[in-house]
C-alpha positions as CSV (number, residue, x, y, z in Angstrom):
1,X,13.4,-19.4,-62.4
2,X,12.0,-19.7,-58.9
3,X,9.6,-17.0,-57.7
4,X,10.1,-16.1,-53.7
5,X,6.6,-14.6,-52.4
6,X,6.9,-13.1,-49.1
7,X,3.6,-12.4,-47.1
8,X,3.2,-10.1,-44.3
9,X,0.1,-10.7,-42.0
10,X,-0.3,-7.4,-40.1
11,X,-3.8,-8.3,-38.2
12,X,-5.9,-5.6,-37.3
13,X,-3.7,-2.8,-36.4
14,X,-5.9,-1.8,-33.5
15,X,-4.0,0.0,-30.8
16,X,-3.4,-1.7,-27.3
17,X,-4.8,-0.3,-25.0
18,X,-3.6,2.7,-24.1
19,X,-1.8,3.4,-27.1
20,X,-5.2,5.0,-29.1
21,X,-5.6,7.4,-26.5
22,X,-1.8,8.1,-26.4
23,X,-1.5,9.1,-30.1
24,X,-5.0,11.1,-29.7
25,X,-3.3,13.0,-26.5
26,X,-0.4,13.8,-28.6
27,X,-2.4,15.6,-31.5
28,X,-4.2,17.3,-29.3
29,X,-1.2,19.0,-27.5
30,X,-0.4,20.3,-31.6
31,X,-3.5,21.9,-31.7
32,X,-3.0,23.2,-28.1
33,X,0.2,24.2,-29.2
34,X,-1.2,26.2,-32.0
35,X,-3.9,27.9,-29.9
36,X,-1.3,28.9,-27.4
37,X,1.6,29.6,-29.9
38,X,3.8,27.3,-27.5
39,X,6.8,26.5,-29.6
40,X,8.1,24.6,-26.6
41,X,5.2,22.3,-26.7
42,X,4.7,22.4,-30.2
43,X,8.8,21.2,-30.7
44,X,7.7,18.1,-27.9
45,X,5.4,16.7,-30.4
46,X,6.5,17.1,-33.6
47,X,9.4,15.2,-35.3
48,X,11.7,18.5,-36.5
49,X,12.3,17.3,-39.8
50,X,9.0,16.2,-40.5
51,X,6.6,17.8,-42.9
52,X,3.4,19.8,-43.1
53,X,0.8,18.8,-46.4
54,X,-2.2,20.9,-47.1
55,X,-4.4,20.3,-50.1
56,X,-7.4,22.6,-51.4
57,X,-9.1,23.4,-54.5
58,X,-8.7,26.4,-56.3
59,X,-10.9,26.8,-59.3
60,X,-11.2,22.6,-59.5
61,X,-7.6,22.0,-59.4
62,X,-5.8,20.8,-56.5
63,X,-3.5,23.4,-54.6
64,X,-0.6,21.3,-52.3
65,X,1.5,23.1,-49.9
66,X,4.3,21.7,-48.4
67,X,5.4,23.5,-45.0
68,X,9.0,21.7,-43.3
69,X,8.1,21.7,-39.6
70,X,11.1,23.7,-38.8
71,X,9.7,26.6,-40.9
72,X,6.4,26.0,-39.0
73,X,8.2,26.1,-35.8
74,X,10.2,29.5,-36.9
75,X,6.8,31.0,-37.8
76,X,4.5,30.1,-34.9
77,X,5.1,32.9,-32.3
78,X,4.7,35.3,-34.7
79,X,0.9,35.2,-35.4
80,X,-1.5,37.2,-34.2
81,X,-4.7,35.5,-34.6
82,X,-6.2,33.2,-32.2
83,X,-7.0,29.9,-33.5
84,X,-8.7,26.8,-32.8
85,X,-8.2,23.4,-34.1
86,X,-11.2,20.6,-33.0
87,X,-11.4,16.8,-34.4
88,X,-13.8,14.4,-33.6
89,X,-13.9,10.3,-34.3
90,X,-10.5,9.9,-35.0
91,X,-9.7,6.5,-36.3
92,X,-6.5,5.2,-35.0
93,X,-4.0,2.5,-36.4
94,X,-1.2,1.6,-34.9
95,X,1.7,-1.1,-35.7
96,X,4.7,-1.6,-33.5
97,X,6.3,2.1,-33.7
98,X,4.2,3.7,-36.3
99,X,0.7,5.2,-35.5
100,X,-1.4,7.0,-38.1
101,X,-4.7,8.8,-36.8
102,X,-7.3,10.3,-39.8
103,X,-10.3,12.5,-38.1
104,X,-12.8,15.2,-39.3
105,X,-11.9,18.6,-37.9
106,X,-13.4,22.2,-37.8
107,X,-10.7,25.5,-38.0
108,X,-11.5,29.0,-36.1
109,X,-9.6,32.2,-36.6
110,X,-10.0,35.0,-33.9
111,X,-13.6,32.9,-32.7
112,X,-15.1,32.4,-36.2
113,X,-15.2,29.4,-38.8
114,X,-12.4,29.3,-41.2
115,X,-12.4,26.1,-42.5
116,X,-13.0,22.2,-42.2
117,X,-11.5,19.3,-43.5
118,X,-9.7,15.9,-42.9
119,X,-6.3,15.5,-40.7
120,X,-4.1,12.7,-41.9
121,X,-1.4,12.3,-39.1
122,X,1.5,10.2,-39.0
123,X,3.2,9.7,-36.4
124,X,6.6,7.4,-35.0
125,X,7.1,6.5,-31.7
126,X,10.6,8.1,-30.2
127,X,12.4,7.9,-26.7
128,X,10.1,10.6,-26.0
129,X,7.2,9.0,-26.5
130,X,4.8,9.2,-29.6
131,X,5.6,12.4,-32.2
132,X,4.4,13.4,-35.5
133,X,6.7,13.0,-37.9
134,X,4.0,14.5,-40.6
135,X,0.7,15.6,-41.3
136,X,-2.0,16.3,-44.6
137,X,-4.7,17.7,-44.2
138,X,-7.7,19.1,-46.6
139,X,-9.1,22.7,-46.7
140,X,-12.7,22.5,-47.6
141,X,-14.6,26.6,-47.4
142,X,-17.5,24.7,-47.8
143,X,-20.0,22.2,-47.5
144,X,-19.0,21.3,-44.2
145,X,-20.8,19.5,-41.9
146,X,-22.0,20.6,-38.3
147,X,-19.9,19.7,-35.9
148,X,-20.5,17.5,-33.2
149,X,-19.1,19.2,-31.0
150,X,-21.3,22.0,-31.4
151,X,-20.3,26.0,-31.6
152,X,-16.4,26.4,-29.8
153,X,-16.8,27.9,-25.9
């Protein structure tokens, strides 16, 4: 019996240049979608039938949520609470049309901390340019680090 072994070399992955700060321009627009409730902007970014992950613990179990994006989408305009989304160091890979970018970030509702975590995005590059076709992200209520960003303006 012969055996086929097929190796892929993939180098590095680090962006060209250009592309990092493309990928990090595009998450920013979610969050500023999200601060803004700008479903327009929010739609030019996002993949539509991409998905939404968040994972927290709940009395030392894991709690996963699963959001489609066109549920997110449907449910965007109708909150009431401002909120601020800020990341800082985000590592970038990218490979041909395929991008992933993992950073720490800090959550405010209505001008006080909520929440940190980690972001996990993944994101495919389209006609349109680069969109996220998916994201996870952790919700961690405590022991998070300062930011250093310092306090939100």
């Amino acid at each position: 019996m012969n055996t086929i072994v097929l190796a892929v070399v993939l180098g590095s992955l680090q962006p060209e240049a250009g592309e990092r700060e493309a990928v990090v321009a595009v998450v920013q627009r979610f969050f500023d979608s999200m601060a803004s409730r700008d479903v327009a902007l929010a739609t030019s970014v996002l993949v539509s039938d991409g998905r939404l992950f968040s994972v927290r613990q709940e009395k030392g179990e894991s709690v996963v949520r699963s959001t489609p994006i066109k549920e997110y989408l449907e449910r965007m305009p109708a909150g009431k609470e401002r909120l601020l989304e800020r990341m800082w160091n985000p590592e970038v890979k990218v490979h041909g049309g395929i991008a992933t970018l993992w950073a720490p970030y800090d959550f405010y509702r209505d001008g006080k901390f909520s929440h940190c975590g980690i972001d996990a995005f993944d994101l495919v590059k389209t006609s349109a340019g680069w969109q996220i076709a998916g994201a996870v992200y952790t919700i961690e209520r405590t022991n998070c680090p300062p930011s250093p960003l310092g306090a939100p303006k």
